[in-house]
C-alpha positions in Angstrom: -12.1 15.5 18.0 -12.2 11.9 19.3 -9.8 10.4 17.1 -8.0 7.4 18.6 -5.1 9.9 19.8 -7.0 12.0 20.8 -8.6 9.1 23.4 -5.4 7.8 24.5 -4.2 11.1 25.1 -6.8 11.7 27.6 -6.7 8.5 28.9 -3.0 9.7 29.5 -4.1 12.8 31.5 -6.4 11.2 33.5 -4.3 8.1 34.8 -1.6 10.5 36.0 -1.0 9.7 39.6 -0.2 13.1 41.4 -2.0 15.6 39.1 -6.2 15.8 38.6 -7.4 17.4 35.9 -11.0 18.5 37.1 -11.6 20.8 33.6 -10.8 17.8 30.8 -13.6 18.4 27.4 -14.2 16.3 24.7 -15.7 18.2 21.5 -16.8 15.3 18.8 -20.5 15.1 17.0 -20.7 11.8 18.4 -19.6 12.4 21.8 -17.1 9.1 23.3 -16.7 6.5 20.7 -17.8 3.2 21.6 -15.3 1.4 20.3 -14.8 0.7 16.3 -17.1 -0.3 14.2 -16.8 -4.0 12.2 -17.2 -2.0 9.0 -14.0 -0.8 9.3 -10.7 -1.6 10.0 -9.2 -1.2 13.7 -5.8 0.3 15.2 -6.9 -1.9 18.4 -5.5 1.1 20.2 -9.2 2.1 21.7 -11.5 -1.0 21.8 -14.5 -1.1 23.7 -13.0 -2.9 26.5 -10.5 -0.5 27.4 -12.6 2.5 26.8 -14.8 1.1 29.5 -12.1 0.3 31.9 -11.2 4.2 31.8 -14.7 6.0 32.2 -14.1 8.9 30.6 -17.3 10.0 30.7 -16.8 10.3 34.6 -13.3 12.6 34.0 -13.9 14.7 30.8 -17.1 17.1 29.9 -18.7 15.6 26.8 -19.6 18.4 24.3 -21.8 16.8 21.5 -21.2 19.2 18.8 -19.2 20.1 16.3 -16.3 22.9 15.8 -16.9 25.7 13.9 -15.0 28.4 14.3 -11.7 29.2 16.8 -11.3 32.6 18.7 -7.8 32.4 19.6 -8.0 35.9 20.8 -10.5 35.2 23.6 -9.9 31.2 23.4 -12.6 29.7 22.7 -14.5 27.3 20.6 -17.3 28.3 18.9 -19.5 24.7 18.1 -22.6 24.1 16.0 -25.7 25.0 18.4 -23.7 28.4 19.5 -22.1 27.8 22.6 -18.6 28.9 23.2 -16.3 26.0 24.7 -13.6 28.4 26.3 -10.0 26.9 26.5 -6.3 27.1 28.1 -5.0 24.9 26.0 -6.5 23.5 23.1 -5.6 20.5 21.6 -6.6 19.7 17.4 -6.8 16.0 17.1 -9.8 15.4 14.6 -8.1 12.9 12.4 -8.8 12.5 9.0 -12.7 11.1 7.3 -13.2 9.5 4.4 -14.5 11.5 1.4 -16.8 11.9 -1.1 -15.3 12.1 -4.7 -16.0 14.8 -7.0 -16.7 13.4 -10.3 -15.0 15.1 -13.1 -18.0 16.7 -14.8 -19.0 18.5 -11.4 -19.6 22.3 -12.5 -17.1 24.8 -11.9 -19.5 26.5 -9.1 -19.9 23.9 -7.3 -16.5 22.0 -6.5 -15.0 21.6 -3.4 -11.7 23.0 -1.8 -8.9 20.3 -1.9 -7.4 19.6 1.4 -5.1 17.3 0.2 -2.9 19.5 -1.3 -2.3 22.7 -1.0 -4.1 25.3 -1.8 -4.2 26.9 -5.2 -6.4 29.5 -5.0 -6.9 32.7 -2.9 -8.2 32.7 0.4 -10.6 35.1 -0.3 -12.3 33.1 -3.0 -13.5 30.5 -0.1 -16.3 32.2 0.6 -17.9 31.4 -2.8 -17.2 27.6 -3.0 -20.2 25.8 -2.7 -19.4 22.1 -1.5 -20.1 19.0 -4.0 -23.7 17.5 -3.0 -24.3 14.1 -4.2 -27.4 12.3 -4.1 -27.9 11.3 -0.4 -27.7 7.7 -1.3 -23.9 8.2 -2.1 -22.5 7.6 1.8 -19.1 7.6 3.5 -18.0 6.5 7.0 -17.2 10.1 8.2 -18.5 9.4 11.4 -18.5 5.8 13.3 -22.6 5.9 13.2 -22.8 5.5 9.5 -20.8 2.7 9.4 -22.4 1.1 12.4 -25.9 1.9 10.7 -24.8 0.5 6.9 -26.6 -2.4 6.6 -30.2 -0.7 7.6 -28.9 2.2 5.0 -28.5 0.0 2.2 -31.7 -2.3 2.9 -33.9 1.2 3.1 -32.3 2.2 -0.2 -32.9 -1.1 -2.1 -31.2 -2.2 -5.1 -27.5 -2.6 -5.5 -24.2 -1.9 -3.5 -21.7 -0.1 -5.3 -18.8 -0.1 -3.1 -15.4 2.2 -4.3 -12.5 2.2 -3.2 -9.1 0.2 -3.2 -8.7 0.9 0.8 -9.0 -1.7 3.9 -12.4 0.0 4.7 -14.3 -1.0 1.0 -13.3 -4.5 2.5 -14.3 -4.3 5.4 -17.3 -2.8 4.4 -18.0 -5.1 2.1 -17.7 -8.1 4.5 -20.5 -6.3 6.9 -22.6 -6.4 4.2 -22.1 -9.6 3.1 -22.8 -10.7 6.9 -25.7 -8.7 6.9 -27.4 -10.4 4.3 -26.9 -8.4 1.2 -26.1 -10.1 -1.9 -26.0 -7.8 -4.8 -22.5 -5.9 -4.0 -20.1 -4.1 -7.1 -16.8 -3.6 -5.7 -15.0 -0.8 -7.9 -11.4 -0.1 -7.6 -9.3 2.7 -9.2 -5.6 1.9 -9.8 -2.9 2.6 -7.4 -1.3 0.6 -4.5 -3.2 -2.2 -2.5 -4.0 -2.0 0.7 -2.5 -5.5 0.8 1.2 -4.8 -0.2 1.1 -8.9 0.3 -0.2 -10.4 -2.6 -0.6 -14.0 -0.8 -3.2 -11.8 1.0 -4.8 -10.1 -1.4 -5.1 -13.4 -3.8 -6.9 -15.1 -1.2 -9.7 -12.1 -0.3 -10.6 -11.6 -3.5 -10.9 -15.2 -4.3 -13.1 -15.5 -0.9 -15.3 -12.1 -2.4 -15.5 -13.7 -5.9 -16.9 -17.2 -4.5 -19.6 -15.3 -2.4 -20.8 -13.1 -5.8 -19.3 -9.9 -5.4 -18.8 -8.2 -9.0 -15.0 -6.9 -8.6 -13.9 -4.0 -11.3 -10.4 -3.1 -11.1 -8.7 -0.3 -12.4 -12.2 1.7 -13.0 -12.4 4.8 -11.5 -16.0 7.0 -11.0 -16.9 9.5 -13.8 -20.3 10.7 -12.1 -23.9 9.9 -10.7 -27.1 9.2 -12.1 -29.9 10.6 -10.5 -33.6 11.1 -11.0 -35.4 14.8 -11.1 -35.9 14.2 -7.2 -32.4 13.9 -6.8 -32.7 10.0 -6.1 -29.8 7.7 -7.1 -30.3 4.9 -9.6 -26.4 4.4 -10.9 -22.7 5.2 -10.9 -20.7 6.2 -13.9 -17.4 4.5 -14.1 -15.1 3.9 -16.8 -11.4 2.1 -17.0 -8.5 4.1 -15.7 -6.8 3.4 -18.8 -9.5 4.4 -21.0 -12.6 3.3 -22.6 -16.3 3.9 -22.6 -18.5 4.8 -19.4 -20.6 2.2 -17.6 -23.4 3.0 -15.7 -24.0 0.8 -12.8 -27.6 0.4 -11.4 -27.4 0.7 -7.3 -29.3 1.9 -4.7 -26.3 2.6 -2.9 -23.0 4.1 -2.9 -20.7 4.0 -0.4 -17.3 5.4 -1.2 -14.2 4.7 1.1 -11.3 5.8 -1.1 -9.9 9.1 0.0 -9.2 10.2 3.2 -9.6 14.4 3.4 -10.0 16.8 6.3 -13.4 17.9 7.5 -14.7 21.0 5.5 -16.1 22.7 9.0 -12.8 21.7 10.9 -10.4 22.9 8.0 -12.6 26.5 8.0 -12.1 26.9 11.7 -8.3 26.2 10.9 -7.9 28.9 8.3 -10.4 31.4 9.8 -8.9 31.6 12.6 -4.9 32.3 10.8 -3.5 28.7 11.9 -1.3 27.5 9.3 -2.5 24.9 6.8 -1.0 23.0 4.2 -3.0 20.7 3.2 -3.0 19.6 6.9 -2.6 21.3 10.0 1.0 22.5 10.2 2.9 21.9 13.1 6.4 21.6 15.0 8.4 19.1 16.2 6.8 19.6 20.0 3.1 19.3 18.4 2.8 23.5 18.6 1.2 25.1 15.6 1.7 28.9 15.0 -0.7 29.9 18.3 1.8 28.9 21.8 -1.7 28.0 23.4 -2.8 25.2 19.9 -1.5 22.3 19.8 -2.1 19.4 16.8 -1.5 15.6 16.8 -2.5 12.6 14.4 -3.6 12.3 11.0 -4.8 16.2 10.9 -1.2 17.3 10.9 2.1 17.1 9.5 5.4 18.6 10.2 6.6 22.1 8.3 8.3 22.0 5.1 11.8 23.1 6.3 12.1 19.6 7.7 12.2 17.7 4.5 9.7 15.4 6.3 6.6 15.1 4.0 6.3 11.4 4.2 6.7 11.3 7.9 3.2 12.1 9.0 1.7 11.2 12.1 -0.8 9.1 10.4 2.0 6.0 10.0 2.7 6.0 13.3 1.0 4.4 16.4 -1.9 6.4 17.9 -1.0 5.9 20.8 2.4 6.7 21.1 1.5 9.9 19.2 -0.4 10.5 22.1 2.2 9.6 25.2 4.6 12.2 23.5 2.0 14.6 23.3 0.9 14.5 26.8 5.0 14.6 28.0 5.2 17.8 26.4 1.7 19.6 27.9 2.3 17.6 31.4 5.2 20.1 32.1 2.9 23.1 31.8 1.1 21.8 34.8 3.8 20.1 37.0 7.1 21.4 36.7 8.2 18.1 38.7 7.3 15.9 35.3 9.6 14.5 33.3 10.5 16.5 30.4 10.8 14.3 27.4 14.1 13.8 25.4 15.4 17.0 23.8 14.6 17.0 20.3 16.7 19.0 17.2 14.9 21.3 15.8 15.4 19.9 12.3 14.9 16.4 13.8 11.5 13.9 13.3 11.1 12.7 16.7 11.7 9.1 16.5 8.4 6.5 17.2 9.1 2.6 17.7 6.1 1.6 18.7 4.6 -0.7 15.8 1.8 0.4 13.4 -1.2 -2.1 14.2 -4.2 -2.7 11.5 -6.8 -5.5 12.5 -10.0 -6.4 10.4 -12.9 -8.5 9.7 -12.3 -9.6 6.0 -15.1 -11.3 3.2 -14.6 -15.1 3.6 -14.9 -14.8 7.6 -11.2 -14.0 8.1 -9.8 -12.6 10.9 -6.8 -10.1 9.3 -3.8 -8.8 11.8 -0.8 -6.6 10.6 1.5 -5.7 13.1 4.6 -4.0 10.9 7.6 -1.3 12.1 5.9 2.7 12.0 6.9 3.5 8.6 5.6 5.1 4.7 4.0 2.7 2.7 6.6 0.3 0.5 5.2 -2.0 -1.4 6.5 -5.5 0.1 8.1 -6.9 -3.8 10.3 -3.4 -3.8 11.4 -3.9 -0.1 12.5 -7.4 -0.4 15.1 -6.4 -3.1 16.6 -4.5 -0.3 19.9 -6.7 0.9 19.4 -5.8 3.9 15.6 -7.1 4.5 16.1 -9.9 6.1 14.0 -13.2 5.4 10.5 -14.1 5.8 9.1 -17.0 7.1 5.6 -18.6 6.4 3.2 -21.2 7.4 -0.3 -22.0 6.5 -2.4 -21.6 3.7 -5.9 -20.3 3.0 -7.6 -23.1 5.0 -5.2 -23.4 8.1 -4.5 -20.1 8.2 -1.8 -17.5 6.9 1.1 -16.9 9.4 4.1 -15.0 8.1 7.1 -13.7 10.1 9.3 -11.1 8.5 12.8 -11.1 10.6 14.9 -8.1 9.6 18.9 -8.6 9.6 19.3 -8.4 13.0 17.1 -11.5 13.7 14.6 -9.4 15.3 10.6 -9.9 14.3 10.2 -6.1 12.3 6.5 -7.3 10.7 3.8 -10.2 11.4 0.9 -11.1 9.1 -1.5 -13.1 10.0 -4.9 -14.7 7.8 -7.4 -16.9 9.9 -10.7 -17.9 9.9 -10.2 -18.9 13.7 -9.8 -17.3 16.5 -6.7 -16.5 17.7 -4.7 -14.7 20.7 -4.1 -11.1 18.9 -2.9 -9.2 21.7 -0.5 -12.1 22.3 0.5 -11.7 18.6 1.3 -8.2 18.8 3.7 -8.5 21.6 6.0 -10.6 19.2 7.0 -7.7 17.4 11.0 -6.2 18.2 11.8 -9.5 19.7 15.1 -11.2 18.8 14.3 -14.9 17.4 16.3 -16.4 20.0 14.0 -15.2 22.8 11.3 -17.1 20.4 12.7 -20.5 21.5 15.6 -20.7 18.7 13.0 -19.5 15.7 15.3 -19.8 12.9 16.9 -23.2 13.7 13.8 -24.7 14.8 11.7 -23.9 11.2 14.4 -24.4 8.8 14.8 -28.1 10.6 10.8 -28.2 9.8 9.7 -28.4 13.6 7.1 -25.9 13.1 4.6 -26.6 10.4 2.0 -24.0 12.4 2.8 -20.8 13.8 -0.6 -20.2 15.4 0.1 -23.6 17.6 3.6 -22.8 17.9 2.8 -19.8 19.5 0.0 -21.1 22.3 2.6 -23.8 23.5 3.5 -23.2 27.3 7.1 -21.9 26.9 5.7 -19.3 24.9 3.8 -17.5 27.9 6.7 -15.7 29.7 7.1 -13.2 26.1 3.1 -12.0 26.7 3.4 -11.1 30.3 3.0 -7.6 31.4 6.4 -7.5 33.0 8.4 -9.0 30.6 9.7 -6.2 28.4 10.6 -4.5 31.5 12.9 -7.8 32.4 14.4 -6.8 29.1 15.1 -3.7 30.3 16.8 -4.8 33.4 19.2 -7.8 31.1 20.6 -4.8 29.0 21.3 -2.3 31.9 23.4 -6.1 33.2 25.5 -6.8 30.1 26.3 -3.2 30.5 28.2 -3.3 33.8 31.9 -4.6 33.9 33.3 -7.0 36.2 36.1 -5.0 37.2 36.3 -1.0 37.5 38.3 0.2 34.5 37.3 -3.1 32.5 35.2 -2.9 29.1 31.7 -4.5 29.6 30.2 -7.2 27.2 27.9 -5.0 25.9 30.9 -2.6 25.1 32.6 -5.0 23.8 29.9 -6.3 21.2 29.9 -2.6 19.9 33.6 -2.5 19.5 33.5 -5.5 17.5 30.5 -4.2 15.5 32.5 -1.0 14.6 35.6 -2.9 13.4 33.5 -5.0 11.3 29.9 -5.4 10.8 30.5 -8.9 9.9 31.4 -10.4 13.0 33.5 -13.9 12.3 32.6 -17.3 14.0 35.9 -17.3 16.1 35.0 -14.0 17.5 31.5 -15.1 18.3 32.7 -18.4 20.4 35.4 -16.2 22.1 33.0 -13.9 23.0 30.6 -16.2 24.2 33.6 -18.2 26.4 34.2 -14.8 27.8 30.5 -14.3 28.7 30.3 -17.7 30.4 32.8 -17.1 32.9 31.9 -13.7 33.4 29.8 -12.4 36.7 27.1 -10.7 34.1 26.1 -14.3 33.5 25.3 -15.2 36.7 23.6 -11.4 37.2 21.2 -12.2 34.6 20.5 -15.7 35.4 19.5 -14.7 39.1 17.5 -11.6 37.4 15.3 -14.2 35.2 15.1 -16.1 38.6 13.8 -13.8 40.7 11.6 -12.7 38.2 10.3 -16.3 37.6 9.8 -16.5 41.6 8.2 -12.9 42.0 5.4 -13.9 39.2 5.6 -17.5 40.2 1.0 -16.8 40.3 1.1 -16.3 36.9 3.8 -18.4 35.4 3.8 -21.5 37.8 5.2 -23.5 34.8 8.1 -22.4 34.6 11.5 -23.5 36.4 12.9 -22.5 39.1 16.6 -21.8 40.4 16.3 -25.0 42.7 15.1 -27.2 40.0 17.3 -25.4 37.2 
């Protein structure tokens, strides 16, 4: 599968300095991606920029096809126009599609296996499920071509859009088509969560789709599809959630972007071939499913029951990191020299603090960024009762554009929303997050005084440059490692000493603080760190002439 993990974690394999992986291959329908589609929301972990930079057309074999069956006897991988893909190791990292909903009245014959839950049926009873077909005008973005391709769809088909769904994609979707030009567009949504757990942000999208003439119908969800006798559509069924009568909707079109499910051909390879499956591919703390030689990563999987761990799939976290810990526990294998990563309990979730990134094209012509901690979805109202959230704090409106900082009660930057129309730096954006507000040019103090009335400007001043270069979180490194060390053998270090004080009391009086900071001023960690930041300020004096140096300081 090329799922983004899947990507990075070749990317991984083939950057390795002192090992070359000559027998890398790639099995997806679609071969590389090309980067993400507009229609749909991005992780920004594999855009087209970077996918360029690493070739991996030149490093991998391409197999454009699609898994049908797994011999884990003879290893191999049996694809769609026969040929067997042999293996060593084999790595499951298909991610999960979007899906097309069974209506209610579908006959008994005819419905689908569930892969969302488990299963409640026998196994042996698969063979006689027939899958759901809808009329072909009902779509879903399964595969990146379809929603490259959606506009030409829905002009070919004609008539109305019926878009459902209450995730980022029917969004996103819907602001492609609007962009392409098409104007009749019904936006159903069945109940549940928003995608927008900020209501700020959800009051202004909808406001933007309402003003362009998208029909929005909340709390509807789809009873079925009309069809003609050649199987054409010409309307959706839908009725409230609550209750009430059913609507038929006339439409050309429907494009459904609610559910996300596994892949009928990819979840029969699973179970043929004895893997354990639970409503996702089942899988350890060290990515190994039940075959030594199979392993599993990203949204596909999710860690076995006995771990209590349900919530804590791989889908919340970042791709990308999924993918580094992944590739530290195959690298081993082949290089015994490789670090082995940190030992884990076996009743332990291995720990991710990389940030969960969401970026999209919105209706209106915004630009939406969410850069927020790796965690399960909570809706924003419930966390804020929390007394130890922390504070928020906002700038903008609709027309100079949404900025909101969430500090947690450390003072560290734990989630950052941003709403624009205009262009902005997002990769400089995203390297905000974990950062202590004091390395943000005195945050706090400086917006509760009222000096900052715009985040995005605050932000693109020159002091601000030094927290987006490359090498700065490994100067972070390198401060910590100095606060550690004691001026004296035998003496406690201030970095010991803050965690003393913390496990007295979390509350840590003003007196302390001065006396602590009087005792860091005339210690020799000071002057350590200030030559650190000096030397660091001299070495990438090219690319931050700007700033100060030691003579001038």
């Amino acid at each position: 599968g090329a799922s983004d993990m899947s990507i990075k974690f070749l990317e991984t394999l083939v950057v390795c300095p002192h090992i070359h992986f000559n027998n890398l291959v790639l099995i997806s329908p679609e071969g590389l991606p090309q980067g993400t589609p507009t229609a749909l929301p991005q992780s920004l972990e594999c855009t087209a920029e970077s996918l360029a930079r690493i070739s991996l057309d030149t490093s991998c074999n391409i197999v454009r096809a699609k898994m049908k069956s797994i011999n884990r006897t003879e290893q191999y991988v049996l694809v769609d126009d026969g040929r067997k893909v042999q293996y060593d190791y084999l790595v499951l990292g298909t991610g999960a599609q979007f899906t097309i909903p069974i209506p209610p009245g579908a006959q008994e014959d005819s419905r689908r296996v569930s892969l969302s839950t488990p299963l409640q049926r026998d196994v042996a009873e698969l063979g006689n499920v027939q899958p759901y077909r809808p009329p072909s005008q009902v779509i879903t973005f399964d595969v990146p071509s379809a929603a490259q391709n959606v506009v030409s769809t829905v002009r070919e088909n004609g008539g109305r859009t019926v878009v459902y769904g209450g995730s980022l994609a029917s969004y996103t979707a819907v602001q492609a088509l609007l962009e392409g030009g098409v104007e009749e567009i019904t936006l159903v949504q069945p109940p549940g969560e928003s995608c927008f757990s900020n209501k700020t942000v959800r009051g202004i999208v909808d406001e933007q789709m309402e003003a362009a003439g998208v029909v929005i119908l909340r709390d509807t969800v789809l009873q079925g599809y009309s069809a003609n006798e050649d199987g054409t559509l010409t309307g959706v069924e839908v009725a409230p959630a609550k209750g009430g009568a059913v609507e038929t909707i006339s439409c050309g079109t429907c494009i459904t972007l609610q559910d996300k499910g596994i892949d009928m051909d990819t979840f029969e390879s699973i179970n043929n071939s004895c893997l354990v499956f639970d409503g996702r591919l089942v899988i350890d703390m060290n990515c190994h499913t039940n075959d030594p030689h199979i392993y599993g990563a990203g949204p596909l999987t999710k860690y076995k029951r006995a771990l209590y761990c349900d919530e804590y799939v791989h889908e919340i976290y970042s791709a990308g990191e999924v993918a580094e810990r992944l590739a530290q526990i195959i690298l081993p294998i082949f290089d015994p020299s490789f670090p082995q990563p940190a030992p884990v309990d076996t009743y332990e979730v291995p720990k991710m603090s990389k940030p969960k990134i969401v970026f999209a094209n919105l209706p209106g012509g915004y630009q939406y960024l969410h850069v927020g901690r790796a965690q399960p979805h909570v809706d924003l109202e419930t966390a804020m009762l929390d007394p130890s959230y922390g504070r928020e704090l906002i700038t903008g409106d609709k027309d100079s554009g949404y900025f909101r900082l969430h500090l947690n009660q450390y003072h560290a930057v734990e989630t950052v929303t941003c709403l624009t129309k205009d262009s902005f730096e997002v990769s400089n954006i995203i390297q905000l997050f974990g950062l202590h507000e004091q390395y943000l040019n005195s945050l706090v103090d400086r917006f509760d005084s009222g000096l900052i009335p715009d985040f995005f400007a605050y932000f693109r001043e020159p002091w601000s440059l030094l927290l987006y270069h490359d090498r700065f979180p490994e100067l972070r490194r390198e401060i910590v490692e100095l606060l550690g060390q004691s001026d004296q053998p035998g003496e406690q270090s201030i970095s010991e000493k803050v965690c003393q004080m913390i496990d007295e009391d979390l509350t840590v009086e003003e007196k302390t603080r001065l006396s602590l900071a009087e005792e860091y001023a005339k210690s020799l960690a000071k002057t350590a760190v200030e030559n650190r930041l000096f030397s660091y300020l001299t070495y990438n004096k090219y690319h931050l002439p700007h700033y100060a140096g030691q003579n001038m300081a």
